[in-house]
C-alpha positions as CSV (number, residue, x, y, z in Angstrom):
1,X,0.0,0.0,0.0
2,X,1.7,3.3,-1.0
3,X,1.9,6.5,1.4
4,X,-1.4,8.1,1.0
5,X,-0.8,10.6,3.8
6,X,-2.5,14.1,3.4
7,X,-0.2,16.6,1.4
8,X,-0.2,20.5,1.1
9,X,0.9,22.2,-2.3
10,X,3.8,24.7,-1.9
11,X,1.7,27.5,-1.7
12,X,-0.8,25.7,1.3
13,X,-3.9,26.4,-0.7
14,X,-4.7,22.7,-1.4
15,X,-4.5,19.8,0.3
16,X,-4.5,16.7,-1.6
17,X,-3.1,12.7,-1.6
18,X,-1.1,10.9,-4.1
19,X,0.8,8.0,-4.5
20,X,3.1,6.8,-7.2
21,X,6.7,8.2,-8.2
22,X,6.8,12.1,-9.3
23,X,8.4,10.9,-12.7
24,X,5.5,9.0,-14.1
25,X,2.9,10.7,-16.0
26,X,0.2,12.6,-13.7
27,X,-3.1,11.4,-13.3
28,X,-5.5,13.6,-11.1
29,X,-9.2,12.5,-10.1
30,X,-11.8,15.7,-8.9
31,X,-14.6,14.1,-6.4
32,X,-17.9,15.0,-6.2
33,X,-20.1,17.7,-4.0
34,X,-20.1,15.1,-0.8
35,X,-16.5,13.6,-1.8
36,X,-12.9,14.5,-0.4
37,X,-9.5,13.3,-2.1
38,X,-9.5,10.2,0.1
39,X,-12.2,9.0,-1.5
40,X,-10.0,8.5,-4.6
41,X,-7.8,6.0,-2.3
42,X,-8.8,2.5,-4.0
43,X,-7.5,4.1,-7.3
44,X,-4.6,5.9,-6.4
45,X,-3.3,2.4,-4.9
46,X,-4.6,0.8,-7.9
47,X,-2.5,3.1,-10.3
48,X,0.5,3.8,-8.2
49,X,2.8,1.7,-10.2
50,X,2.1,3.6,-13.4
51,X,1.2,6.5,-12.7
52,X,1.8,10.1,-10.7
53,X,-2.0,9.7,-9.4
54,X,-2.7,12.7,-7.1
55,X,-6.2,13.4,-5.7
56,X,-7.2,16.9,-4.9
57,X,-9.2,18.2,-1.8
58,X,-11.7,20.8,-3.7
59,X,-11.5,24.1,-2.6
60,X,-13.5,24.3,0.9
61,X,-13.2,20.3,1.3
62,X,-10.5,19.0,3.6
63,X,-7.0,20.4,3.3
64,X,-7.8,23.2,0.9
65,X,-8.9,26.9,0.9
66,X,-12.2,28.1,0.6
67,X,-12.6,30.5,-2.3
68,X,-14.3,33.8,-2.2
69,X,-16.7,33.1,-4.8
70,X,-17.4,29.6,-5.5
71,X,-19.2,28.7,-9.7
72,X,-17.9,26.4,-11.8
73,X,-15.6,28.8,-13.6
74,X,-13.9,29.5,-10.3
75,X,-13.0,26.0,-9.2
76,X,-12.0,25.2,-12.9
77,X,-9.2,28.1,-12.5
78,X,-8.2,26.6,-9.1
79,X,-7.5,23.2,-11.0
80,X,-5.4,25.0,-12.9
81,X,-3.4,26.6,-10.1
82,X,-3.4,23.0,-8.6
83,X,-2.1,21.3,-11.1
84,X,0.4,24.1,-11.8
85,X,1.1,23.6,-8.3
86,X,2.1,19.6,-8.3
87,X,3.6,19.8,-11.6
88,X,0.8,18.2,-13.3
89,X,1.9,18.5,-17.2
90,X,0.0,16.6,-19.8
91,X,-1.7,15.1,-17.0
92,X,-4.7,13.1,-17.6
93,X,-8.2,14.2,-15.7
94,X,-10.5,12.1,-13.8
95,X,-13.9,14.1,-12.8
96,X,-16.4,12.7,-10.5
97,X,-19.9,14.5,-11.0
98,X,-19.3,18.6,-10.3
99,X,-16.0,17.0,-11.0
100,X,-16.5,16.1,-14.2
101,X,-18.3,19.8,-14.6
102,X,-14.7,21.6,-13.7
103,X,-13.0,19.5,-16.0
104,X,-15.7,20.6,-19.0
105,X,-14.7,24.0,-17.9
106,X,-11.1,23.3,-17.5
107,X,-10.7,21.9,-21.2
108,X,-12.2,25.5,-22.5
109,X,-9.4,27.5,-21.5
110,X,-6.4,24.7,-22.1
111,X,-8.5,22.4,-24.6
112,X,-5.4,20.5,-25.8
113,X,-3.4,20.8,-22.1
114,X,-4.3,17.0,-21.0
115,X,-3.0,13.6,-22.6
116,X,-6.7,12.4,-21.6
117,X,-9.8,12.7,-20.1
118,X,-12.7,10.9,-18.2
119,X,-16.1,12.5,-17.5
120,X,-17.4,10.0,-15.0
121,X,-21.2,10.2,-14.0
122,X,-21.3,14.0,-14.7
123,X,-23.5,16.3,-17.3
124,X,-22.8,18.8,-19.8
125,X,-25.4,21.3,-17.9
126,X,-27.3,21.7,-15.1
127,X,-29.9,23.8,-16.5
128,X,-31.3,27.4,-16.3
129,X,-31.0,29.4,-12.8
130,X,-34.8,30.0,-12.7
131,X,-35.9,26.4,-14.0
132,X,-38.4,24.4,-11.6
133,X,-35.9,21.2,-11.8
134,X,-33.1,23.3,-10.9
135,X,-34.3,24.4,-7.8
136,X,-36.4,21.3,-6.7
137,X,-33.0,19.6,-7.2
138,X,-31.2,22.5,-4.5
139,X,-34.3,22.7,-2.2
140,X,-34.1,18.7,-2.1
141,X,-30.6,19.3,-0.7
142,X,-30.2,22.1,0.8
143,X,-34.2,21.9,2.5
144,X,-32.7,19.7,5.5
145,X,-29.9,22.5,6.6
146,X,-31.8,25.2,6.5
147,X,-34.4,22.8,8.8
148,X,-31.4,22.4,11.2
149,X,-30.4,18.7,9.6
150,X,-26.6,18.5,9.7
151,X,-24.6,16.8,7.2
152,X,-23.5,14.1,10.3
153,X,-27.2,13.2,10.1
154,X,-28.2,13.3,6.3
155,X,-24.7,11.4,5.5
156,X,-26.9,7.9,5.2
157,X,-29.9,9.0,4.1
158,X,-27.7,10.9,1.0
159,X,-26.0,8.1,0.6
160,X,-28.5,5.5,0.6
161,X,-30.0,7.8,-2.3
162,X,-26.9,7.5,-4.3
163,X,-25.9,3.9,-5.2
164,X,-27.3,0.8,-6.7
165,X,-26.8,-2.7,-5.9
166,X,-24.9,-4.4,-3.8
167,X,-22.3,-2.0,-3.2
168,X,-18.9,-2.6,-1.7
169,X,-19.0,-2.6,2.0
170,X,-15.6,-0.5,2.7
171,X,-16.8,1.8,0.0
172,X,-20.0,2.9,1.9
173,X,-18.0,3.2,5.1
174,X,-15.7,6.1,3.4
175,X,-18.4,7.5,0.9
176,X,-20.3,8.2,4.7
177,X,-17.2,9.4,6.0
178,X,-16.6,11.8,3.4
179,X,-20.6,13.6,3.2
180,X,-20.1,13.9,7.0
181,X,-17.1,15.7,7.1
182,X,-17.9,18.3,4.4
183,X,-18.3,21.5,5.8
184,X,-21.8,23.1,5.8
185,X,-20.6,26.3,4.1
186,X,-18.5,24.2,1.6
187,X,-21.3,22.1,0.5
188,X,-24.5,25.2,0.5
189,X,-21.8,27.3,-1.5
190,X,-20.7,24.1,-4.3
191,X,-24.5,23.2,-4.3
192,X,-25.5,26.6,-5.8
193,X,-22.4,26.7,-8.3
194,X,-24.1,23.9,-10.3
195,X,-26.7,26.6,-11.4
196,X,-26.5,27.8,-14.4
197,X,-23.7,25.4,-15.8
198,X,-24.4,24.2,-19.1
199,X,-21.5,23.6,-22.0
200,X,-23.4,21.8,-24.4
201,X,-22.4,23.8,-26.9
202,X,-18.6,22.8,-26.0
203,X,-18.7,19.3,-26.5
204,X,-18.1,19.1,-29.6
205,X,-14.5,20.9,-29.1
206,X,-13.4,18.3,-26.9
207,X,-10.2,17.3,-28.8
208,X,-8.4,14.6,-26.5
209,X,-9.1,11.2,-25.7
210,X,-12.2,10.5,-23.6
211,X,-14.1,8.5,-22.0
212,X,-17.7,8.9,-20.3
213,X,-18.2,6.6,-17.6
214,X,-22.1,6.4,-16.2
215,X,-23.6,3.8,-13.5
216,X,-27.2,2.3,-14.8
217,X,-28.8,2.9,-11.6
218,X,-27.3,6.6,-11.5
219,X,-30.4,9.1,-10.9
220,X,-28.5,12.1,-11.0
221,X,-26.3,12.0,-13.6
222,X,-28.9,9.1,-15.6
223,X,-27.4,6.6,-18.2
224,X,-29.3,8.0,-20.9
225,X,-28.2,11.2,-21.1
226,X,-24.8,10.8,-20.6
227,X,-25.1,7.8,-23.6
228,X,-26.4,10.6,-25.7
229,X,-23.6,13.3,-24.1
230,X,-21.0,11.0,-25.6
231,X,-22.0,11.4,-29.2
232,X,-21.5,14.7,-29.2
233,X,-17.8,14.6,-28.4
234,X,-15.5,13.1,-31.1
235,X,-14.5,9.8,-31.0
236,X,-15.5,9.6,-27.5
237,X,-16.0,5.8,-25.5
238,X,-18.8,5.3,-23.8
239,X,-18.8,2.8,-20.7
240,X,-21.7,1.9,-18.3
241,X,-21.4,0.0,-15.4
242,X,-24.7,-2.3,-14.8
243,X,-26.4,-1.7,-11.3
244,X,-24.2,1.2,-10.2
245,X,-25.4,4.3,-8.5
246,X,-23.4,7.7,-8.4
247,X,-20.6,6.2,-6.6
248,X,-18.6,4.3,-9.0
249,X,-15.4,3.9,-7.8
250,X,-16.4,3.5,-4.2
251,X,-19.6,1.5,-4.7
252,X,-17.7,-1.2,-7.4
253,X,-13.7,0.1,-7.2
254,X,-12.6,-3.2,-9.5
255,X,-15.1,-2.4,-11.9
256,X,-14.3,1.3,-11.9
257,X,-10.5,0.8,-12.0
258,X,-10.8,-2.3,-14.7
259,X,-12.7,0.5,-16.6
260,X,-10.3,3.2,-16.7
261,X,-6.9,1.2,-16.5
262,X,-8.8,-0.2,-20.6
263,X,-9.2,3.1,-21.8
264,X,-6.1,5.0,-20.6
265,X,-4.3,1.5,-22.3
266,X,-5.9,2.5,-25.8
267,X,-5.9,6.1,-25.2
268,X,-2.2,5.5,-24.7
269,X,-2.1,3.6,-28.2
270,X,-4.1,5.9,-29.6
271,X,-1.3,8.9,-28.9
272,X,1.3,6.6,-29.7
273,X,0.7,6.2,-33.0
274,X,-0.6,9.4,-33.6
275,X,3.3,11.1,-32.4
C-alpha cells in the first residue's frame, strides 16, 4: 500500500493525496459535491505503479482553501493553479460529478493541455437558474440545513440515495465518511455553483481522448443522457457500469479501476501512434 498521507501544495492552498513516483505521468481525479480526495484512495493504490496519481481536496473540502466566490468557472481556474502547483503537465483528468463539470470548464481554456480525459457520471449542464428542476434539485438538498439537519445526520440518508446494488461494504463506510465531514458552508456554497452550468455547446470541441463513464442505476447523472452526451464529443467511449449508483469507484472500485486502466491502455495507443 503506498503512502497516502495528506499533502499540502507549496503554496498551502490545497490539500491533496497521491501515490506513485513524481516521474511517471500525472493522473489527477476531482470528487464529487459530498466527496474529499481520500475517497479516490482504491484508485490511487490501484495506479501507483504507473502512474503520478494525485487526488485533490476541492476548494472548501478537507486540506484546501475556501474560495471567495465559489461557480464552476472559479473551481475550474483553481484546477489550474493545482495542477500548476504539483507539476501536473500533460496530465490526464478524472472528474467525478461537479468534477466532471470543472473538468468541462477546465478543457475551455487549455483544450489540448491533457493527454486524456474521463467524464465519470457527470452532465454537460445543469440547467437554467430559474428552472423548476433546478431548484427542486437545491431545495431537495439544501431543505434539511436550512431545517437544522446536519450533514452528520443526512450522510446515510444521501448516501442510501446515491448507489445501486450491492455496493462494496468498505466503499459505503468512506463515501459516509466523506458527506459527513464536508463542511456546511462548503457544501451550500458548491450546491448553488451547479446553477447555471451548461457547456453543451462545448462538447463538440473536446479534442483529447475521452471516455464517459455512467452507472445504470445513477439518478442524477442518468445513463441515458450521458449515452447521448458521448455522441457529441469526437470519437468519444462510452462505458456503463450495470447496477451502479453515483458512486462508481467506491460503490464497485474493480469495476471502476478495470474500466479506466482499458481506456487510458488504448488512449495510450491511440497517442502513440498518432506522435
Amino acid at each position: 500500500m503506498p503512502n497516502l498521507a495528506p499533502m499540502k501544495t507549496s503554496d498551502g492552498r490545497f490539500g491533496y493525496e497521491a501515490a506513485g513516483d513524481a516521474a511517471l505521468p500525472p493522473l489527477v481525479f476531482l470528487h464529487g459535491i459530498g466527496g474529499a480526495a481520500r475517497a479516490w484512495r482504491g484508485q490511487l493504490d490501484f495506479f501507483s505503479s504507473r502512474y503520478h496519481a494525485m487526488a485533490w481536496d476541492m476548494p472548501g473540502y478537507g486540506g484546501s482553501a475556501s474560495l471567495p466566490a465559489v461557480s464552476i468557472a472559479t473551481l475550474a481556474d483553481a484546477l489550474r493553479d493545482f495542477l500548476q502547483q504539483v507539476g501536473a503537465t500533460k496530465p490526464i483528468l478524472v472528474g467525478h460529478s461537479i468534477g466532471g463539470m470543472i473538468v468541462q470548464q477546465w478543457l475551455i481554456k487549455h483544450p489540448r493541455a491533457a493527454s486524456a480525459v474521463v467524464l465519470a457520471q457527470t452532465s454537460p449542464a445543469f440547467g437554467k437558474p430559474d428552472g423548476d428542476w433546478q431548484k427542486s434539485f437545491i431545495d431537495a438538498r439544501l431543505g434539511p440545513l436550512d431545517r437544522g439537519e446536519t450533514l452528520v445526520s443526512l450522510a446515510p440518508t444521501l448516501v442510501k440515495e446515491l448507489v445501486g446494488d450491492n455496493p462494496d461494504p468498505g466503499g459505503m463506510k468512506l463515501a459516509l465518511d466523506c458527506m459527513a465531514s464536508v463542511p456546511p458552508a462548503t457544501y451550500r456554497a458548491t450546491m448553488l455553483a451547479l446553477m447555471g452550468f451548461d457547456l453543451r455547446n462545448a462538447l463538440r470541441d473536446i479534442a483529447v481522448p475521452t471516455m464517459l463513464l455512467s452507472g445504470s442505476r445513477d439518478n442524477n447523472a442518468p445513463a441515458p443522457m450521458m449515452a447521448k452526451m458521448a455522441t457529441y464529443i469526437p470519437s468519444a467511449q462510452y462505458v456503463e457500469l450495470e447496477g451502479v449508483g453515483h458512486l462508481a469507484n467506491l460503490e464497485r472500485p474493480d469495476e471502476f479501476n478495470t474500466a479506466l486502466s482499458d481506456f487510458l491502455s488504448m488512449s495510450h495507443e491511440i497517442s502513440g501512434s498518432e506522435s
